[in-house]
N, C-alpha and C positions, 0 to 999 in steps of 0.2 A: 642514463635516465635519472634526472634529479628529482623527485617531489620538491616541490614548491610550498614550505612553511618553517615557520619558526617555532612551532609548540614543543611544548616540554617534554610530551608524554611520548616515544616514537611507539609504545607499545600497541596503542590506540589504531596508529596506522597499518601496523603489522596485522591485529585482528580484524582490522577492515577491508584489509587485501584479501587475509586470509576466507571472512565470510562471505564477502562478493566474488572471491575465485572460483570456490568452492563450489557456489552457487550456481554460475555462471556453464562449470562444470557438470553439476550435476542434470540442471535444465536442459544442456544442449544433449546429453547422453540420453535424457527419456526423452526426446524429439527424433531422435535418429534411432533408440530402442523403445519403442512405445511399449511393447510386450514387458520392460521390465516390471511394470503396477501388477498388481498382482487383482484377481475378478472382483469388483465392485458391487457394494448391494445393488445400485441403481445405474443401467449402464449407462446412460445418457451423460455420465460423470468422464468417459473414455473420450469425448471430444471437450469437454471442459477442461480435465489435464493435460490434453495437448495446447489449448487455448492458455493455459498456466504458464505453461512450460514458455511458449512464444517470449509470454510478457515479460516471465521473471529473469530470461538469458540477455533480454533488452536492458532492463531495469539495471542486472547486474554489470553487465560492461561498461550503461552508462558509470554505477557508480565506484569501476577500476579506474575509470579516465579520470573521475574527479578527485579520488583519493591523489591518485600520483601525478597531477598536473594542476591542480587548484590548490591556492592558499587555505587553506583549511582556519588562520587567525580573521577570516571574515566572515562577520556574524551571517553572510546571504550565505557561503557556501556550507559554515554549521546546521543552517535550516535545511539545506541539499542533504547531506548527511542524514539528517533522523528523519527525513523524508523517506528518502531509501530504506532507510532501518527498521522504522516502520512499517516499510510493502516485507521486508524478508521476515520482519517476525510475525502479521500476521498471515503469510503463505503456510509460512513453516510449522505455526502454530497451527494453521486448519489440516496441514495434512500430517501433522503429530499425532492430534487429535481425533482427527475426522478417519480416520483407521487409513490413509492412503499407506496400502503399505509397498514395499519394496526393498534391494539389495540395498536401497541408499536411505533405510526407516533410518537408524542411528543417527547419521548425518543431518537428516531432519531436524532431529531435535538438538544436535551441537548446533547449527548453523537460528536456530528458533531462542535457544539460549542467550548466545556472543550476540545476537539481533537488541534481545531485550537488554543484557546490560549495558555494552557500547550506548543504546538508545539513552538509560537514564544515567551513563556517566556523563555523556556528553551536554545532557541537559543541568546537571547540576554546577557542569565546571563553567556554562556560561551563565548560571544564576552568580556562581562564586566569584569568578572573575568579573560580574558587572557589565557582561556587554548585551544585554537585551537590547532589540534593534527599537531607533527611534521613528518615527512616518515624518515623511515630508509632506507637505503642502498638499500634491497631486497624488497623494496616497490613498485607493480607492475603498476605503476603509467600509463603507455602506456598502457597496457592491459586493466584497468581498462574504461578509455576513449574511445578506440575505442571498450571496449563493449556495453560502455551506449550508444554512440552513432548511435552503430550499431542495436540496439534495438529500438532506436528510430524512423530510418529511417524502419526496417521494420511494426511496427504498426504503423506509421504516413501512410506509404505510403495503407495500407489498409484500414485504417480510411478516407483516403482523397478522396480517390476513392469511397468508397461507401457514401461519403457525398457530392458529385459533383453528383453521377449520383442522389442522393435522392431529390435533392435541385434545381440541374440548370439541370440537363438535363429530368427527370421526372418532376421534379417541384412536387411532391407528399408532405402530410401533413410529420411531424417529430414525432415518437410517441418516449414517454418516455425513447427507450434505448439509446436514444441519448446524455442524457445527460454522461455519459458514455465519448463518444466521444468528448462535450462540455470540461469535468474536465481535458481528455488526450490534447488534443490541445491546451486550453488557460493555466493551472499549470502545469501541471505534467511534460509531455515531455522537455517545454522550461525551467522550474526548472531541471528538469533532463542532457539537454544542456549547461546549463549555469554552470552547476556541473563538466562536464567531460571538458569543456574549462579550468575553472579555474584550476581543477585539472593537468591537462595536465602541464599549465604553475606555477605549481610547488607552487601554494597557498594553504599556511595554511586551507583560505577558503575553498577551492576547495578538499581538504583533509576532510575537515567536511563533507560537502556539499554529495561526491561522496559515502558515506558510507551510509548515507542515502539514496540516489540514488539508491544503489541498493538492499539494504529491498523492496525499493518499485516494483525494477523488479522482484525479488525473488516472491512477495507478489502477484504480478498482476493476471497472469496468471493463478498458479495452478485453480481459481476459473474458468476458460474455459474452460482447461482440463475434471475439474468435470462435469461441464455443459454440454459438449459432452458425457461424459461416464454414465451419464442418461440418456441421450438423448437417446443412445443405447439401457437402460437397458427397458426402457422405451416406444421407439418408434423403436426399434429395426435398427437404422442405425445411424451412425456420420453425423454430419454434416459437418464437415472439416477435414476427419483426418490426412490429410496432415501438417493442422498448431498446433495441437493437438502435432505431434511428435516435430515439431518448436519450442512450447512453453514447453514441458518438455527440451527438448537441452539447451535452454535458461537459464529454472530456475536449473537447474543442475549447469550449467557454472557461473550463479550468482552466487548460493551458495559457487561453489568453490573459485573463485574471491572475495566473501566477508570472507572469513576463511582467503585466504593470504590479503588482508584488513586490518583484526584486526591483522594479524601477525607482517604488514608494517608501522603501525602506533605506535605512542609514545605521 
């Protein structure tokens, strides 16, 4: 089995094996031992972990294929890369956080770690090196911005609302899924913002930045969708299927938008 690249660092690839293995590992082990989590303030949280679990044992294989089969010296598949790194550190980071505990808390937080730094070395060595990607002609650059943006505006404005009324107008305790809402409000979204800005005005940055961007909308949701459709199988009703339909529209139109993406970019 050869990896396919010429970079310098082989370290990089080892810990990328290493945290997508790992990963990969530990998702499928609480899919097959759900009992391993240990009881949840709120149980509605026991079909969202399994809904987790699905996405992140996808997420992680795909991103074994791409380590050890893709050239890793092309700026499209460096954007693959902290794409993924991104969905593991903030999973990892919500159930560090968000009290999920279990036999595999430690690992949690290694795999939350090696997510974040691989993330910003690999983003520094392609500011260092100079290869921020350039757009082509047919590069959907408006498109691509007022989707993030329009993504943004609608889970912000659900998240704000249900954290106004939990906080100031209840004034009720915050139990662990909030942290959820912590990662989407303080990184994610304004990282997500600050990507479809730049992008828009036509930065190289903004070009990296929005490719990432949107792995991570692609990424987000399907684990919701799962989460309701246990919920169903499970407690025999949806709990929203209204945003259910929302968020597959969504992750459809990302994925579409990230194909012309990697089409637009050089």
């Amino acid at each position: 089995m050869i990896i396919k690249n010429n970079y310098r660092k082989p370290s990089v690839y080892l810990l990328a094996i290493a945290v997508s293995a790992l990963s990969l590992c530990i998702s499928i082990a609480s899919i097959i031992f759900g009992q391993l989590y240990t009881e949840r303030l709120n149980t509605i949280t026991q079909f969202e972990l399994l809904g987790q679990d699905i996405v992140t044992a996808i997420v992680s294989a795909i991103f074994i294929y791409i380590v050890i089969f893709k050239d890793f010296s092309r700026i499209k598949i460096k954007v693959i890369w902290l794409g993924l790194l991104m969905y593991l550190f903030y999973i990892y980071a919500y159930f560090s956080f968000g009290g999920i505990s279990s036999i595999f808390y430690l690992l949690y937080l290694v795999i939350a770690g090696i997510s974040l730094y691989l993330f910003f070395f690999i983003l520094g060595d392609i500011v260092k090196i100079k290869q921020l990607p350039l757009a082509k002609k047919k590069y959907p650059r408006v498109f691509i911005s007022a989707f993030l943006i329009l993504c943004v505006f609608i889970v912000t404005s659900i998240e704000v609302v249900e954290l106004v009324k939990k906080t100031i107008i209840n004034q009720e305790a915050i139990n662990p899924f909030y942290v959820f809402y912590v990662l989407d409000l303080v990184i994610v979204f304004p990282f997500i913002v600050i990507a479809s800005v730049l992008n828009y005005r036509k930065s190289s940055f903004g070009y990296l930045l929005s490719g990432i961007a949107l792995i991570k909308v692609i990424t987000i949701l399907p684990a919701v969708i799962f989460n309701d459709i246990f919920h169903k199988i499970y407690v025999c009703y949806f709990l929203d299927l209204t945003f259910d339909i929302i968020a597959i529209i969504i992750s459809l139109l990302g994925i579409y938008l990230f194909i012309r993406y990697l089409k637009g970019i050089k």
